[in-house]
C-alpha positions as CSV (number, residue, x, y, z in Angstrom):
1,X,22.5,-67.7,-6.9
2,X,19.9,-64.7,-7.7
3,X,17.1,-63.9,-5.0
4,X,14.5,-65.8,-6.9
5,X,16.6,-68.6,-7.9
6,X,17.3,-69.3,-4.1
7,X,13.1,-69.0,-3.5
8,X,12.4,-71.9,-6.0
9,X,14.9,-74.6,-4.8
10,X,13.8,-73.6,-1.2
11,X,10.2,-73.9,-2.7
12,X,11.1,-77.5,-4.4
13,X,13.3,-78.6,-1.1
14,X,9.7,-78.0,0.8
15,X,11.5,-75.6,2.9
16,X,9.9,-72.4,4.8
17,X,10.4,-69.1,3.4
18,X,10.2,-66.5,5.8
19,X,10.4,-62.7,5.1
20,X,10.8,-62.9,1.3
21,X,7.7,-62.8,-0.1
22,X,7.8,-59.5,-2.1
23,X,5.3,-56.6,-0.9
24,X,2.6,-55.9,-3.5
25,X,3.4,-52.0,-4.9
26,X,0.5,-50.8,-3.6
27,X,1.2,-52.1,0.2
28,X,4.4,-49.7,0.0
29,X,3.6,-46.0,0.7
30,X,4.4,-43.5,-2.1
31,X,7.6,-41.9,-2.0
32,X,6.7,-38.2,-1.5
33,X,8.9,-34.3,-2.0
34,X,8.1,-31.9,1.0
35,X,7.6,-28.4,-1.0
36,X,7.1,-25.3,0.8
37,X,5.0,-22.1,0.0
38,X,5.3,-18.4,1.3
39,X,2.9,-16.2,0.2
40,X,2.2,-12.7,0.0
41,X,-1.0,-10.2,-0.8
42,X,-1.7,-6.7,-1.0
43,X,1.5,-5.4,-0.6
44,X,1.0,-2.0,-2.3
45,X,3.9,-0.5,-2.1
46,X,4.5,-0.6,1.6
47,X,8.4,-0.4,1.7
48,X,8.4,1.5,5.1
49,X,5.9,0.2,8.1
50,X,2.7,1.0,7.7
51,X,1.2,3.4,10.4
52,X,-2.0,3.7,12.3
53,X,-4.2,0.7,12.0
54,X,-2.6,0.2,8.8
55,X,0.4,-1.2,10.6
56,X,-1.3,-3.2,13.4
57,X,-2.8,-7.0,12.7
58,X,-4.6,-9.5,15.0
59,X,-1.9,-12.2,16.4
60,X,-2.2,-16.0,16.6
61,X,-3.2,-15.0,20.5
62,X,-5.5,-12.6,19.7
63,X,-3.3,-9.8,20.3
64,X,-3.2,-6.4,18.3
65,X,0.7,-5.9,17.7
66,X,2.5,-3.6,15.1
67,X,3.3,-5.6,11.7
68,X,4.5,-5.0,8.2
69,X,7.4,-3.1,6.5
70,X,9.7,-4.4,3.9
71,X,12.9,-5.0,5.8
72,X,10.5,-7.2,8.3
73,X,8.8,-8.9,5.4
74,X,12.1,-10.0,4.4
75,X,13.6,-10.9,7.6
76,X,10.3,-13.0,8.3
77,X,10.8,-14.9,5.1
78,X,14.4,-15.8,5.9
79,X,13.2,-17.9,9.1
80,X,10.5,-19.1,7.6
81,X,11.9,-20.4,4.0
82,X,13.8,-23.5,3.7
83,X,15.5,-25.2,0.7
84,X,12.0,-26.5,-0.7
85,X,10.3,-23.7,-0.9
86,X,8.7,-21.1,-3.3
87,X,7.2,-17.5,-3.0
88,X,4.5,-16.2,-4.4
89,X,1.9,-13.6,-4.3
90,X,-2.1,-13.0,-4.8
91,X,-1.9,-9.5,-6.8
92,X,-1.9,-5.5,-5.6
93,X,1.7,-6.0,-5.0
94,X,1.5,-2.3,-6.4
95,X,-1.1,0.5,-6.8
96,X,-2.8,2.8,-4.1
97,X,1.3,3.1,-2.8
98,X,2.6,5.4,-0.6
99,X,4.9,8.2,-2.1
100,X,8.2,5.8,-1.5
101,X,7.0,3.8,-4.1
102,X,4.6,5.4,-6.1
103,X,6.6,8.3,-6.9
104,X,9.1,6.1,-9.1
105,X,6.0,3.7,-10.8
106,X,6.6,1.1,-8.0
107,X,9.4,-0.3,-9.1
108,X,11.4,0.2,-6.0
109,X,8.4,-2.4,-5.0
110,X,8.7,-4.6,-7.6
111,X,12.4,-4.9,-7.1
112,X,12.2,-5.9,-3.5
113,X,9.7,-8.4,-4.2
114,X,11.9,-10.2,-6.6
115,X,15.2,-9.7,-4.5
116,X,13.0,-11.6,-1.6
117,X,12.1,-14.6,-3.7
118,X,8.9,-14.1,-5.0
119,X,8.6,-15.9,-8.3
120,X,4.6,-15.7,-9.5
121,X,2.3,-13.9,-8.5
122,X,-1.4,-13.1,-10.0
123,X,-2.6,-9.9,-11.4
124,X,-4.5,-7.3,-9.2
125,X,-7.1,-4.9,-10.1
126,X,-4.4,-2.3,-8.7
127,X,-2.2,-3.6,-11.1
128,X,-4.0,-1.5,-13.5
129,X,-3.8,1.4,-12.3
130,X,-1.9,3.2,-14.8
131,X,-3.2,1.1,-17.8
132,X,-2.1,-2.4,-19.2
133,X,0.9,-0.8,-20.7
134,X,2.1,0.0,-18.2
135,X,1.9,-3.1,-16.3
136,X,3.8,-4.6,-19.5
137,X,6.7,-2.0,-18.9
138,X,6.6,-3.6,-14.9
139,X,6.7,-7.1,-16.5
140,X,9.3,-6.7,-19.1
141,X,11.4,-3.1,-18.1
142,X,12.0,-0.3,-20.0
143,X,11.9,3.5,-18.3
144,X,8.5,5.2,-18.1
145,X,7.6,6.4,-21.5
146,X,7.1,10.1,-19.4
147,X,8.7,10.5,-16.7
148,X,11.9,8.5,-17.6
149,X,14.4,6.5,-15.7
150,X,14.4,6.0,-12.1
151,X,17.6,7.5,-9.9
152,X,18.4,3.3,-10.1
153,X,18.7,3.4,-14.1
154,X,16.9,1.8,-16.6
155,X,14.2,-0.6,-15.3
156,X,15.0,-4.0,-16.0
157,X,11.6,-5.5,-15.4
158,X,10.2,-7.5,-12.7
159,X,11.9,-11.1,-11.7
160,X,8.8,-12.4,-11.2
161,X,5.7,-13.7,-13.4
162,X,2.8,-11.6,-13.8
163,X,-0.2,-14.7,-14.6
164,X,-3.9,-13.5,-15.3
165,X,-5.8,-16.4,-16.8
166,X,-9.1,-14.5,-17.2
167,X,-7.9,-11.2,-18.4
168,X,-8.0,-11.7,-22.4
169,X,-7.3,-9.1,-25.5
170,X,-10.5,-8.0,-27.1
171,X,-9.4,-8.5,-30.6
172,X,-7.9,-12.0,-30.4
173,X,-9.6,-13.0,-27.1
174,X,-6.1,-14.4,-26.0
175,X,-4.7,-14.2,-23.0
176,X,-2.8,-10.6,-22.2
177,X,-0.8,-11.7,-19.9
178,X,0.5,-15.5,-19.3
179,X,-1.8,-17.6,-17.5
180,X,-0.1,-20.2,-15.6
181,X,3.6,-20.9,-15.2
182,X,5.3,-24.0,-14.0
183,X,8.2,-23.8,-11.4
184,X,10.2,-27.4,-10.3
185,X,11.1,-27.7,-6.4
186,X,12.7,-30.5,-4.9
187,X,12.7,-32.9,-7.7
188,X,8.6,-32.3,-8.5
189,X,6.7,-29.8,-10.5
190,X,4.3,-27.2,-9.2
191,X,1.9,-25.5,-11.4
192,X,0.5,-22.0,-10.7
193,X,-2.5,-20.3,-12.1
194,X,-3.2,-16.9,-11.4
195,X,-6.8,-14.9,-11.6
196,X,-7.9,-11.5,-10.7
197,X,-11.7,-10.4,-9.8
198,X,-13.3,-9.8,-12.5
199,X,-15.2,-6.8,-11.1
200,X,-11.9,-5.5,-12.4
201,X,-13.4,-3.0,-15.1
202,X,-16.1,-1.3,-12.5
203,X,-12.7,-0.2,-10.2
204,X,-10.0,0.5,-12.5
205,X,-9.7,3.6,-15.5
206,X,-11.7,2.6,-18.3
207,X,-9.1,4.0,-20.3
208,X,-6.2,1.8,-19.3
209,X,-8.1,-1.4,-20.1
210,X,-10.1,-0.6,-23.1
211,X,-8.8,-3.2,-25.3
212,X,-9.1,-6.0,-22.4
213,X,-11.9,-8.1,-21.2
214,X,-12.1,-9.6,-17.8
215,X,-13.8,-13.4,-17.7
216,X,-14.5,-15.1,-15.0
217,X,-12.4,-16.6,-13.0
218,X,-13.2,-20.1,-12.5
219,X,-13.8,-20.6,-16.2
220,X,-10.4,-19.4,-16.7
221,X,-8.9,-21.1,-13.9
222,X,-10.1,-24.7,-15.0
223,X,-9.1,-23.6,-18.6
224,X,-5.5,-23.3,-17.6
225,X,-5.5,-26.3,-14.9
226,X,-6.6,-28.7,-18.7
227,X,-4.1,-27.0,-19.8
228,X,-1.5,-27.6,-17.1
229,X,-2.8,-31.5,-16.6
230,X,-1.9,-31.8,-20.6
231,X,1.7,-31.0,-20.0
232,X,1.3,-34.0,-17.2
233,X,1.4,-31.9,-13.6
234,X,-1.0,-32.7,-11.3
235,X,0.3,-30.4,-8.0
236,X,-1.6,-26.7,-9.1
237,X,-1.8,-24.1,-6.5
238,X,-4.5,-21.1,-8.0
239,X,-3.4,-17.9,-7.1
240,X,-6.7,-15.4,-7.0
241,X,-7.4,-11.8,-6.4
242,X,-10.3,-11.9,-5.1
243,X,-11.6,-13.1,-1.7
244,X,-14.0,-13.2,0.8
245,X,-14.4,-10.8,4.3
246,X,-14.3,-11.8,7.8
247,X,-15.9,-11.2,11.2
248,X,-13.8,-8.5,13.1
249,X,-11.3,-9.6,15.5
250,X,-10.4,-13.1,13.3
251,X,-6.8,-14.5,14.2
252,X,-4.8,-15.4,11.4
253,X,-5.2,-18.9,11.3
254,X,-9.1,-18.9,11.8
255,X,-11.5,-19.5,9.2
256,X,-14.1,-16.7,10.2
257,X,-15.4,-15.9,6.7
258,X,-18.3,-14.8,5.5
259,X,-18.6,-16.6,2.0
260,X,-18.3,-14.6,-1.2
261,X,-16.7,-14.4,-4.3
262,X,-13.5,-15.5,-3.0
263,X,-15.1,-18.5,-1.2
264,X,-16.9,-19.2,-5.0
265,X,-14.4,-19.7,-6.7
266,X,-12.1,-21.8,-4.2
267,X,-15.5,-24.4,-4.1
268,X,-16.5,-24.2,-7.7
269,X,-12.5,-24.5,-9.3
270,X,-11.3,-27.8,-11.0
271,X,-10.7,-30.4,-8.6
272,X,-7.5,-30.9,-9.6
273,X,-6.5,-27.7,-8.1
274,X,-5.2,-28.3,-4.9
275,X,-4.8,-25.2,-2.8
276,X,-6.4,-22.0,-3.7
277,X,-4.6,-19.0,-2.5
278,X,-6.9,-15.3,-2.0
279,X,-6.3,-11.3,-1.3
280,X,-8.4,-8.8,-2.6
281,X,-10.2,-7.9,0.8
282,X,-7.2,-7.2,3.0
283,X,-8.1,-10.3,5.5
284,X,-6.7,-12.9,7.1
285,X,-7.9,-16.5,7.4
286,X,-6.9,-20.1,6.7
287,X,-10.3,-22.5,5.7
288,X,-10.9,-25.3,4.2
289,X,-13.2,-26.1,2.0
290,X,-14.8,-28.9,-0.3
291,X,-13.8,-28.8,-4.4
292,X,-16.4,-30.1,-6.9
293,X,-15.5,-34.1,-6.2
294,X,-16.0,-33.2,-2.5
295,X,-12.3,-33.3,-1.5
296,X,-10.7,-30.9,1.2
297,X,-8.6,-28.0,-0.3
298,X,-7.0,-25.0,1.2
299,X,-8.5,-22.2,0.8
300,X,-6.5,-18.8,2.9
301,X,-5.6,-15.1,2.6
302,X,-3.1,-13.1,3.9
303,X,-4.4,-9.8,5.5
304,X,-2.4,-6.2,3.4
305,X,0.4,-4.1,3.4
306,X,3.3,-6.9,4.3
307,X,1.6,-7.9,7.9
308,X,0.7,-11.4,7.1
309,X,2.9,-14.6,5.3
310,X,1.1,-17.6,4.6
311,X,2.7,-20.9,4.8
312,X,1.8,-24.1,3.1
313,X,3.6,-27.2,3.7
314,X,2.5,-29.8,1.0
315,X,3.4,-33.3,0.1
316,X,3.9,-34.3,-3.1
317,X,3.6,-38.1,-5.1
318,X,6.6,-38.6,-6.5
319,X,5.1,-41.5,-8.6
320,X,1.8,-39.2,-9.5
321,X,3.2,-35.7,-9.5
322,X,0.2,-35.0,-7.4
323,X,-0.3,-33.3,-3.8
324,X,-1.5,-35.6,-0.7
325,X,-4.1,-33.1,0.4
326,X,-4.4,-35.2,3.8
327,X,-0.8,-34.2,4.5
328,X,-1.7,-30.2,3.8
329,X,-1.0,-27.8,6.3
330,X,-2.1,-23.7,6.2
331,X,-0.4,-21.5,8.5
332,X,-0.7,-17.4,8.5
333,X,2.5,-15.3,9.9
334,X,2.2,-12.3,11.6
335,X,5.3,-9.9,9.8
336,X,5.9,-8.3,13.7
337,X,8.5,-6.1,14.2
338,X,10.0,-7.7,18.0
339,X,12.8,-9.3,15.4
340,X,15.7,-7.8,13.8
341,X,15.4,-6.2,10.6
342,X,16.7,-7.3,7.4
343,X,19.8,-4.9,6.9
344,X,20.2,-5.4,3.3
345,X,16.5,-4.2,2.8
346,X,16.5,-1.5,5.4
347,X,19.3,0.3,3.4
348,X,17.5,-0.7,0.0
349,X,14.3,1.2,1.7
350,X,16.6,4.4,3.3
351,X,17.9,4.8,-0.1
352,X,14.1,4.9,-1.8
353,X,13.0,7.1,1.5
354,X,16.1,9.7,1.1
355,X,15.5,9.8,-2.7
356,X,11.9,10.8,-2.6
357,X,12.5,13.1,0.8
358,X,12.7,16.1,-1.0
359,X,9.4,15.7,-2.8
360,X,7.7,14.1,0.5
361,X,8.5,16.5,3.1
362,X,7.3,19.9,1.4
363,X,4.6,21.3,3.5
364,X,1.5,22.4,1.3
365,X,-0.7,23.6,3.8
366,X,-2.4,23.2,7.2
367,X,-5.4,21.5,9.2
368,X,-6.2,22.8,12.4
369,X,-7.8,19.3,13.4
370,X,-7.8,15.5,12.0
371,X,-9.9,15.2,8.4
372,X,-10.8,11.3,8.5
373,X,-12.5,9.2,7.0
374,X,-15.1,8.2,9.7
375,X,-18.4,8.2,7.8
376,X,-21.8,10.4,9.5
377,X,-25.4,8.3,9.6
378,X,-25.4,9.3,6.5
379,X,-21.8,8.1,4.9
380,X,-20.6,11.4,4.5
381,X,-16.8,12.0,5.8
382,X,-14.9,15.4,6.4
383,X,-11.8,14.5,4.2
384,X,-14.2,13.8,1.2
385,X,-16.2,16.7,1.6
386,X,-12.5,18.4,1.7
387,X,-11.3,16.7,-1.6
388,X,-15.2,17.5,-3.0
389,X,-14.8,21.1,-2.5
390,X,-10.8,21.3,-4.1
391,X,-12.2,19.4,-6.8
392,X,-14.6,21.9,-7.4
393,X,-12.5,24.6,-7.4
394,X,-10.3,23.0,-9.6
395,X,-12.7,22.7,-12.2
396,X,-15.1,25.9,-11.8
397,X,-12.9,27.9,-15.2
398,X,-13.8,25.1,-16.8
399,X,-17.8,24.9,-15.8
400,X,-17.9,23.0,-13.2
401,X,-20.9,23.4,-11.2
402,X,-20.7,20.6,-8.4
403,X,-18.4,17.8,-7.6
404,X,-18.8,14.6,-6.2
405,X,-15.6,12.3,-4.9
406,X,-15.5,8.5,-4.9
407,X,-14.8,7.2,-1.2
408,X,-13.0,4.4,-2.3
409,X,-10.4,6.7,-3.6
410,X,-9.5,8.2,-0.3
411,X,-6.9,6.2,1.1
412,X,-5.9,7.3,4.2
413,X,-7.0,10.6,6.7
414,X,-5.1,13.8,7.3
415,X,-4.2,13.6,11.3
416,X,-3.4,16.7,13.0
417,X,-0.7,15.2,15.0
418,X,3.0,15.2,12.7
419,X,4.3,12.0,11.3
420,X,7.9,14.2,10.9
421,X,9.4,16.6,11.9
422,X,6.9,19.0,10.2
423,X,5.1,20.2,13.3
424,X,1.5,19.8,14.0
425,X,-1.5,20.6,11.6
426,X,1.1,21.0,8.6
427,X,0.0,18.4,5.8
428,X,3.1,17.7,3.5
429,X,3.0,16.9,-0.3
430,X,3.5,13.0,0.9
431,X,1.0,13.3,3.2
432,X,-1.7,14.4,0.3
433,X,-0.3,12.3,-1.8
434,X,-1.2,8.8,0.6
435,X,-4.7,10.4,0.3
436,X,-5.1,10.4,-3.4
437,X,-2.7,8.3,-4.7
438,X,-4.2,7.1,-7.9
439,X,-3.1,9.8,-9.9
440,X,-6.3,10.1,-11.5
441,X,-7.5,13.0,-14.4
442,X,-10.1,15.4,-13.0
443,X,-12.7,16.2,-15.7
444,X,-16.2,17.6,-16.3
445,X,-19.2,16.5,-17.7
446,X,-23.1,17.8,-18.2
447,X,-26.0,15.9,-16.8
448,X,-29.6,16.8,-16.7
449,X,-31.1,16.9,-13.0
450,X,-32.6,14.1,-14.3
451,X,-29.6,11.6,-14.9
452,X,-27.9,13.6,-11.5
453,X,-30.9,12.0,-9.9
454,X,-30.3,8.4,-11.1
455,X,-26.2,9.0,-11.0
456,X,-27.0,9.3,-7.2
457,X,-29.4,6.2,-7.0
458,X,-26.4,4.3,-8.0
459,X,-24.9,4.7,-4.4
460,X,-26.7,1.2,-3.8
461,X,-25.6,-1.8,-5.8
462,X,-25.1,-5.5,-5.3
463,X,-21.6,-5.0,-3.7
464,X,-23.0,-2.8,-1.0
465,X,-23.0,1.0,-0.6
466,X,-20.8,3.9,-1.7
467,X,-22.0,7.0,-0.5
468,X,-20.6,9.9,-3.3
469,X,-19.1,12.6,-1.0
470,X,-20.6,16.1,-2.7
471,X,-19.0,19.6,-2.6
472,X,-20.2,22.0,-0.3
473,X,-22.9,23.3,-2.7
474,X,-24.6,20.1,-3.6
475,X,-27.1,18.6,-1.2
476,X,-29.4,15.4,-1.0
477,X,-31.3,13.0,1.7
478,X,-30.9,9.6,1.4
479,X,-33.6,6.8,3.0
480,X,-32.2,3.3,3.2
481,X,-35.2,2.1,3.9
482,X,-36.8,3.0,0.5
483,X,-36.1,0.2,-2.1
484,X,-32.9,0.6,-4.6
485,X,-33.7,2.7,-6.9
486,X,-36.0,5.5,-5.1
487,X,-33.9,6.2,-1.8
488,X,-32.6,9.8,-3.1
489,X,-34.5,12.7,-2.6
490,X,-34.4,16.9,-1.8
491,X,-31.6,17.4,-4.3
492,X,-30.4,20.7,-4.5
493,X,-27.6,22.9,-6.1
494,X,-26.9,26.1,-4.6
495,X,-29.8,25.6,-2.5
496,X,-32.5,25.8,-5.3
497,X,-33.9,22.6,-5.9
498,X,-32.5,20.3,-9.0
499,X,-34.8,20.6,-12.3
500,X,-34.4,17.2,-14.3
501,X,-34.7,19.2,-17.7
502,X,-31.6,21.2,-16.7
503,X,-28.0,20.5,-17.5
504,X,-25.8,20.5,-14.5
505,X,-22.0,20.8,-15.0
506,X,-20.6,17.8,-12.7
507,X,-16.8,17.8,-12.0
508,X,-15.8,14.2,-10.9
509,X,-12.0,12.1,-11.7
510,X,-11.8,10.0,-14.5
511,X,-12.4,6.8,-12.6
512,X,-15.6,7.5,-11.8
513,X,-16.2,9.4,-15.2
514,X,-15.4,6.2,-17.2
515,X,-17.9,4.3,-14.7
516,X,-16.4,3.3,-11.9
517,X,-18.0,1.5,-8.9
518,X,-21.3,1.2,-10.9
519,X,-21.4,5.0,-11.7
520,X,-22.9,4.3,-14.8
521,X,-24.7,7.4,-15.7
522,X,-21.3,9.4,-15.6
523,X,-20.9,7.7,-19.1
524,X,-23.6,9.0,-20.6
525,X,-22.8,12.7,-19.4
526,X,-22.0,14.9,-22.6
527,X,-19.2,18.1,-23.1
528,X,-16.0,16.1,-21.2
529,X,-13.4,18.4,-20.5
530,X,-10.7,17.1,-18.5
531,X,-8.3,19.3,-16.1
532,X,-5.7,18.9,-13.6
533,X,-4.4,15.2,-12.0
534,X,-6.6,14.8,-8.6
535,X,-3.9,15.3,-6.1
536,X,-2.7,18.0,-8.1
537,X,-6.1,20.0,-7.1
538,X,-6.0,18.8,-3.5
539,X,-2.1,20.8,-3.3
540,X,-3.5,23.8,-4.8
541,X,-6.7,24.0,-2.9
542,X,-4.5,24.0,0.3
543,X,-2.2,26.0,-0.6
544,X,-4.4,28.5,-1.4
545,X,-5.8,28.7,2.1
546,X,-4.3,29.3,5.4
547,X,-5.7,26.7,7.4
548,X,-8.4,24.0,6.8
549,X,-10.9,23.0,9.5
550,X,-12.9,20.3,9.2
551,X,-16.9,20.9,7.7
552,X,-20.1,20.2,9.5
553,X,-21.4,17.1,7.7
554,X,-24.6,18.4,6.9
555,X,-24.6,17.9,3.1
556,X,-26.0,14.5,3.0
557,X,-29.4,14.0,5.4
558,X,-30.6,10.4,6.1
559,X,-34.2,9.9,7.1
């Protein structure tokens, strides 16, 4: 006799049933799939540890400890990854490298990256860095329409999915690269939507994104997350380059930000976004924060350079496809180096290192103290003023007057002490080369004193200051109390004071040519002529001198 049959002749014998009568569905908790995330951001390239403070992060005890490095990043995610889990990345995997990586197009990166698991990973501004073509040829493989194949053969193209939801084709206004991309785990579906700032243009070579445009984000995230909801998945992780800064000292796992752009976008995103994933500003935190129906969602960042794996454990509704945000849980790993290596990757990195030795180790010329980066009052820096002056020089046969040097684009100092085997004060070709990495086109352009005037104005925009670093000829004061706009003042070139009828001849790199970091005027300069690649002036200028000393930082004065 069937269940129910047995129920309804107890039922009509007026006996008791006990412990039968069937649970409503809804009394009876979901059936859920445990899915695990790793995440990494702002790799750049960092195949061997990172040194100085480069290679130190904050611990979950509050503890400064040495962190990052390929062959750690690797062994890290071994412990950490179990069978339900999937690895992905916020963007900058590559760009701004050191020499290891750089030197072959970063796809000694990109290949460890895949060979470690990582399966999507959103666009970064550094991803531009040598033009969208480029970052196709990462994407897809082929060898480097110039320099050719690497020593491993021809590329084969990255294992992992490149998404950019906001970064469209001019023509077509389609995207250029896919948007979102869905990966299954455990029996459920995940769907990841990747972003990148869309200061984008204002820090990347005009040149390399002309036929792009860069949207904003949330619009194009909550495009994408319709999109993903239409092909029925519910569980969507957004995977944005762009973040928010911290107060200094934050562990990990603390949620010490100071809202921003980053913080924006993870309130303002669809709500059926679960867990928004950040990089961009090299920090570390986990938050949470409210989405537009008011519901918690993760919101977290992984620090730069390989020190830092996030971890998200998530449940997910079998019967809904959906993740139980109340069952979230945001972790941040410090990559420390008190475990064993990975040996696989430590002989995948010793192979890159012995490869690019050659090029790395040639001395070029010598310092007879450190050239840093730390700024005067006034923002000026003696390894700018440095790059200023060999900037200069590299340009004077072709008019150059004066040159002025981004300080975003120097990436590292110049320390007196040897990283090798060099000996102290000799700066090697990879040394120069982690200054200026960009491989950016020096060039020359004519403004009138006039438009040098406002070009130097522009030092103060809505994303803070950037203090132009001038060659040793070129002088100005600066008052930061004055409003935006009217804070320069005292110009001169060649110590006679700057007439703003007369046409200057301004050497500069392309970035900030094109534009970059709000350098607007540069654009309308007249007469471009373009010269050597950046770092390629920075090798002559030392080898042309015996030794380097640092400069008095006298050529900016604040009042």
């Amino acid at each position: 006799m069937t269940r129910r049959r047995t129920i309804l002749a107890c039922a009509a014998a007026g006996l008791t049933v006990v412990g039968l009568t069937a649970q409503p569905a809804a009394a009876r908790p979901a059936p859920t799939a445990s899915v695990r995330l790793l995440a990494l951001n702002d790799f750049h390239g960092n195949l061997e540890p990172p040194s100085g403070s480069s290679g130190r992060a904050i611990d979950e005890n509050g503890n400064t400890v040495p962190a990052g490095g390929a062959a750690y990043v690797a062994a890290h995610l071994k412990q950490l990854r179990n069978r339900d889990t999937l690895t992905v990345a916020q963007g900058d995997l590559i760009g701004a490298s050191p020499l290891i990586s750089a030197a072959y197009h970063d796809e000694p990166s990109v290949q460890f990256l895949g060979d470690v698991g990582v399966t999507a990973s959103a666009v970064g501004n550094h991803e531009f860095d040598e033009g969208y073509d480029e970052l196709l040829r990462i994407q897809n493989g082929g060898c480097h329409p110039v320099d050719g194949c690497s020593p491993a053969g021809r590329w084969r193209g990255a294992k992992f999915d490149y998404l950019a939801a906001n970064v469209l084709k001019k023509r077509h206004h389609r995207p250029a690269m896919k948007p979102w991309t869905i990966r299954r785990v455990n029996g459920v579906r995940v769907g990841f939507i990747g972003v990148v700032t869309k200061t984008t243009p204002s820090i990347v070579t005009a040149e390399g994104i002309k036929d792009l445009e860069f949207v904003d984000e949330v619009a194009a995230a909550n495009s994408a997350a319709r999109e993903l909801k239409r092909r029925h998945v519910r569980a969507m992780v957004l995977l944005v380059h762009e973040g928010d800064q911290v107060k200094a000292g934050s562990r990990p796992d603390e949620c010490g930000i100071e809202p921003g752009a980053g913080s924006r976008i993870a309130k303002a995103a669809d709500p059926e976004i679960d867990v928004v994933l950040s990089g961009h500003t090299h920090q570390q935190y986990v938050c949470t924060v409210e989405d537009p129906d008011g519901d918690p969602r993760l919101f977290s960042s992984g620090s730069s350079f390989g020190r830092v794996i996030t971890q998200v454990d998530l449940k997910v509704n079998r019967r809904t496809g959906d993740i139980v945000r109340s069952a979230m849980k945001g972790d941040n790993h410090v990559v420390t180096r008190d475990i064993a290596p990975d040996p696989a990757t430590e002989k995948f990195v010793q192979t890159w290192k012995d490869r690019v030795s050659e090029i790395a180790d040639k001395p070029i010329g010598k310092i007879t103290a450190d050239l840093t980066r730390a700024p005067s009052p006034a923002g000026e820096t003696a390894l700018g003023d440095v790059i200023a002056d060999a900037q200069l020089a590299s340009m004077k046969g072709l008019g150059a007057q004066v040159a002025v040097m981004n300080p975003g684009g120097v990436r590292t100092d110049l320390t007196y002490a040897a990283s090798g085997s060099e000996g102290d004060g000799v700066v090697t070709y990879g040394e120069a080369f982690a200054v200026q990495p960009f491989s950016n086109v020096m060039g020359v352009v004519s403004l009138t004193g006039a438009q040098l005037d406002a070009l130097l104005e522009q030092q103060w925009t809505t994303a803070g200051e950037k203090i132009l670093q001038p060659s040793a000829n070129l002088h100005f004061t600066i008052n930061r109390t004055k409003p935006v706009g009217d804070r320069v003042s005292s110009i001169t070139v060649d110590g006679t004071p700057v007439d703003p009828s007369t046409t200057y001849k301004v050497a500069a790199n392309n970035f900030l040519l094109g534009g970059g970091d709000g350098f607007s005027v540069f654009t309308e300069g007249k007469d471009q002529v373009l010269g050597p690649i950046d770092l390629d002036a920075l090798v002559a200028y030392f080898t042309a001198q015996p030794t380097i000393a640092p400069p008095p930082l006298n050529r900016i004065t604040a009042q």
